[in-house]
Structure formats: structure tokens, C-alpha cells
C-alpha positions as CSV (number, residue, x, y, z in Angstrom):
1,X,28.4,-18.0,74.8
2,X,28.6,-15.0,73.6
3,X,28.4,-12.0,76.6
4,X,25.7,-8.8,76.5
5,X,28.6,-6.7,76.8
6,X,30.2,-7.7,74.1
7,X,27.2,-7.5,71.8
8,X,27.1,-4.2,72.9
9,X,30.7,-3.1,72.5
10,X,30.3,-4.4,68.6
11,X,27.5,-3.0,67.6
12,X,28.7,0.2,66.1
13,X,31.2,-1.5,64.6
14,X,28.7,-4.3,63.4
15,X,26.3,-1.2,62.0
16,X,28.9,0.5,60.3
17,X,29.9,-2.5,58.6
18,X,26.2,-3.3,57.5
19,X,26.0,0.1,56.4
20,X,29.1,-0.2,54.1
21,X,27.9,-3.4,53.0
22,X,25.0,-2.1,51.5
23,X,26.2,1.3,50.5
24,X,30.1,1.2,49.5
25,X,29.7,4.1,47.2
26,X,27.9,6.2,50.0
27,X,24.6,7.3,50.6
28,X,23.3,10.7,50.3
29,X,20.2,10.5,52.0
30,X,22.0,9.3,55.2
31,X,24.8,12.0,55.0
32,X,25.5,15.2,56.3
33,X,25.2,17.4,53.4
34,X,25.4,21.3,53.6
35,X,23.4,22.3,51.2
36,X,20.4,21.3,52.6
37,X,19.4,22.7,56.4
38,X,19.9,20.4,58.9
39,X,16.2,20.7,60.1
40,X,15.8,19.1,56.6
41,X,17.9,16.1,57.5
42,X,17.9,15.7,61.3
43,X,18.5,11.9,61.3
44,X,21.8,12.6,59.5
45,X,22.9,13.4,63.4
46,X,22.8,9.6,64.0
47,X,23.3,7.9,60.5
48,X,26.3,10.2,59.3
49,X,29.0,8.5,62.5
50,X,28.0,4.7,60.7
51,X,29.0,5.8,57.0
52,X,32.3,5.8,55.3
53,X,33.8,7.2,52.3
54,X,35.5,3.9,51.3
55,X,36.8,0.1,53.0
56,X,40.2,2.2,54.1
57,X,37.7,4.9,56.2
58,X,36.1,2.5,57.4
59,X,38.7,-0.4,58.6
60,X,40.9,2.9,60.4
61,X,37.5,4.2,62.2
62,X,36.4,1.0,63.2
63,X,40.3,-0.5,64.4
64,X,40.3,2.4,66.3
65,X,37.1,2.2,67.9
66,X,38.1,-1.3,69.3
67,X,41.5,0.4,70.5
68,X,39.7,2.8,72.3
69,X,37.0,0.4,74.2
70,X,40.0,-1.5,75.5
71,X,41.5,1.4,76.9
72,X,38.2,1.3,79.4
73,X,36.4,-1.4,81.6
74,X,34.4,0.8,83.5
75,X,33.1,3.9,82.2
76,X,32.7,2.8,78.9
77,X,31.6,-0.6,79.9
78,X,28.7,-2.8,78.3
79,X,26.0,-0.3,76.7
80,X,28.1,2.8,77.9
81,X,30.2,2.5,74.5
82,X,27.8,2.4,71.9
83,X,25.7,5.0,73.5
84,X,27.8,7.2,74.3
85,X,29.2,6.9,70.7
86,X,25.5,8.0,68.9
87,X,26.1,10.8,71.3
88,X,29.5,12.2,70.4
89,X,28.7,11.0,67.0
90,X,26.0,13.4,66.8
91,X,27.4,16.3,68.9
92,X,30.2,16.6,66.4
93,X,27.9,16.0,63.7
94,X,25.9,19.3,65.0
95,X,29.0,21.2,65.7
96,X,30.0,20.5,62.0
97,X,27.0,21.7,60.5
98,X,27.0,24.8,62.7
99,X,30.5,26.1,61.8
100,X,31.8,24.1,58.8
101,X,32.2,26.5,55.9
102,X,34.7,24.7,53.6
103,X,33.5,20.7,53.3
104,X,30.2,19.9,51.6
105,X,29.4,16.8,53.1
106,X,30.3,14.5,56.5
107,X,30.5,11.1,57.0
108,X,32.9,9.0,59.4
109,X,32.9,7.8,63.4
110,X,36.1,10.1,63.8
111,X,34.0,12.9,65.4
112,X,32.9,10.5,67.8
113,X,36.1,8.9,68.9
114,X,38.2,12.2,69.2
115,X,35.2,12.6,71.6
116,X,35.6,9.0,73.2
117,X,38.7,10.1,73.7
118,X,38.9,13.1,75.7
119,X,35.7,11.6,77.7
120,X,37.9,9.2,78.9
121,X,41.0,11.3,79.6
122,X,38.4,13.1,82.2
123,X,36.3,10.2,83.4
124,X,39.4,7.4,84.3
125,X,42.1,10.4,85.2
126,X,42.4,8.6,88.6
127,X,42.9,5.4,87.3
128,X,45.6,5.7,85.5
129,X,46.8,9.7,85.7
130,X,50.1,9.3,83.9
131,X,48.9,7.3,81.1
132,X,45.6,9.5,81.0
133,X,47.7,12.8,80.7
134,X,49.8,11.1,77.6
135,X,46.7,10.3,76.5
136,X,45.5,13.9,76.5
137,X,48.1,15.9,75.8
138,X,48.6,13.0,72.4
139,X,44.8,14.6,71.3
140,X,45.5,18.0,72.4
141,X,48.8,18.1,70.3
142,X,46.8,16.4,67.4
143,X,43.8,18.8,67.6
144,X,45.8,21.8,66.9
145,X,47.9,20.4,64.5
146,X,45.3,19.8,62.4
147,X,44.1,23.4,63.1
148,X,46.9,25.0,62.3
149,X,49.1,22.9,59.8
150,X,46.3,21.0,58.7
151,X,45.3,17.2,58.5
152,X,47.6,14.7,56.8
153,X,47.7,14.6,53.0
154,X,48.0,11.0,53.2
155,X,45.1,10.3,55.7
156,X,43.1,12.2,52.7
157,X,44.4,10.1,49.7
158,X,43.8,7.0,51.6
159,X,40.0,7.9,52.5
160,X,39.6,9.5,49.2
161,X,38.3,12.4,50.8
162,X,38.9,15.7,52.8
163,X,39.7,15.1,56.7
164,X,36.5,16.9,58.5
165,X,38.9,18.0,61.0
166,X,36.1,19.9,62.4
167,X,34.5,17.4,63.4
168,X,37.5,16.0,65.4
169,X,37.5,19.1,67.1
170,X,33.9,19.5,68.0
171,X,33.8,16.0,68.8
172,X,36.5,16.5,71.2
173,X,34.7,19.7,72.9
174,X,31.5,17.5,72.8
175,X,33.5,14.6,75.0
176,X,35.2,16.9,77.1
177,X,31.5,18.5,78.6
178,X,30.0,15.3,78.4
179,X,32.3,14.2,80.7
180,X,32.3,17.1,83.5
181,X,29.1,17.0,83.2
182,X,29.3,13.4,84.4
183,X,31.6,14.2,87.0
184,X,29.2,16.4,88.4
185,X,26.5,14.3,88.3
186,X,28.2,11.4,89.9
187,X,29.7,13.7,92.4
188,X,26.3,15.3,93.3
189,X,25.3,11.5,93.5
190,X,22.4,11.9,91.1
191,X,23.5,8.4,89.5
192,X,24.8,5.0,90.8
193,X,28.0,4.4,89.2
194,X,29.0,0.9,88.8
195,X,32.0,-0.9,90.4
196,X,34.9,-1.3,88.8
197,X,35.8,-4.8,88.3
């Protein structure tokens, strides 16, 4: 029998899927396009994560989606994941729209997992410090390479498409708050946390 959790940790990657199925060659309705106000197209903050520019864009977003849910048992447990992957997804999405000035249009989870990832690096630091602060310094080092140098050339060809790596960036930012912010809350005890198993 198939566990809640489960159906929970597969559900963005079951959505995107659906959503390639039924539009490979994209969607424009469901993108992020600049040259219409995001006002305009506010749903675009939650569709935009699920689409994909092509089957490559989406087998690399969603292979490393499952990497990066197996890295946690606890604070991206059950719902946690999904959730807190609309979230990131649209953060990044807004942070995008707000200071892109060179791409036209945005689709892709990568926002979101840059996101996932420096969440993580802050929520389970105690777990597992030393393989946390690889962790981080591996998306800190990739961040600004992509800032400054630029994203790979062969990332692009392979999606058919410009890397939004600001979106990787904001998404990152995005995860990093989210995740003091939770800090605080749990240390203030404004929330249960659950047990680690």
C-alpha cells in the first residue's frame, strides 16, 4: 500500500509530468512572461515551477527534486516538500519578475530547488553539520558562478533555452529567509515540530 507521505513527496513531480504531458511545446497562458504585468497573470506564481521548456528540463528538474527529498526525513517530510516547493517556486518566481531585465519568459522548478536547497542547509545544520556546510558552500560557489561567469552553455543547449539564473538566485534568498524565519518560529515555540524518526 502505497504511504500518504509518499503521495505527497510525488506530487510535484507527478504535476509537472501531467503538465508536460499535455503541453510539451509550453504553454503561454501558464508562464511567466514579461511583457505582461504580473498583476495580469498572478497564477503564473504557482503554474510557472510545473512547466518545462522540453523532456531534458524536465527529467533534470524533476531527478533532482527526488535527490533533494532524500537528503531530508524530517523537515521536509510528508506534505512539508510539496508545499514548501509552491512556496519557493513562487518566491523565485516573484523575485524574477521584479528584477529580471534580460529573459522574456520563466518556466522550470529550478527556482524552487536552489531554494530547497539552502532551506535545508539552515533547517538540518545540526544533523549533519559537515555534510550541511559542503552542501552550502557547493550552492554558494554555484550561485556566484553563475553570477559572475555565467550559467553553463551546455545546460542551455540541452534545455533549449536561457538558464533563468535569476531565479536560482532569488530562489535561494527566498529558502534561506524561509528558513530563519522557521528557526525562529520553532525557537519561540510558536509551532510543534515533529520528531525525527
Amino acid at each position: 500500500m502505497i504511504r500518504v507521505a509518499t503521495v505527497w513527496q510525488i506530487s510535484i513531480p507527478a504535476l509537472s509530468l501531467i503538465a508536460f504531458g499535455l503541453w510539451p511545446d509550453g504553454q503561454p497562458l501558464l508562464e511567466y512572461q514579461t511583457s505582461t504585468s504580473l498583476s495580469q497573470q498572478w497564477w503564473v506564481l504557482l503554474s510557472t515551477p510545473l512547466l518545462h521548456t522540453n523532456g531534458y528540463h524536465l527529467m533534470m528538474n524533476v531527478a533532482a527534486y527526488c535527490l533533494i527529498a532524500s537528503l531530508s526525513s524530517s523537515s521536509l517530510h510528508s506534505w512539508r516538500m510539496p508545499v514548501l516547493t509552491l512556496w519557493l517556486g513562487a518566491l523565485s518566481t516573484l523575485g524574477f519578475a521584479l528584477f529580471n531585465h534580460q529573459l522574456t519568459s520563466l518556466v522550470g522548478l529550478s527556482g524552487a530547488l536552489h531554494g530547497i536547497v539552502a532551506y535545508l542547509v539552515i533547517r538540518e545544520f545540526n544533523s549533519g553539520p559537515k555534510f550541511m556546510l559542503v552542501l552550502g558552500a557547493g550552492l554558494v560557489i554555484k550561485l556566484a558562478w553563475e553570477q559572475f561567469v555565467g550559467a553553463s552553455a551546455h545546460t542551455a543547449s540541452l534545455i533549449d533555452a536561457n538558464v533563468a539564473v535569476l531565479s536560482h538566485l532569488t530562489g535561494a534568498i527566498a529558502g534561506t529567509l524561509t528558513a530563519l524565519v522557521m528557526r525562529f518560529i520553532v525557537a519561540r515555540g510558536l509551532v510543534a515540530t515533529r520528531a525525527t524518526h
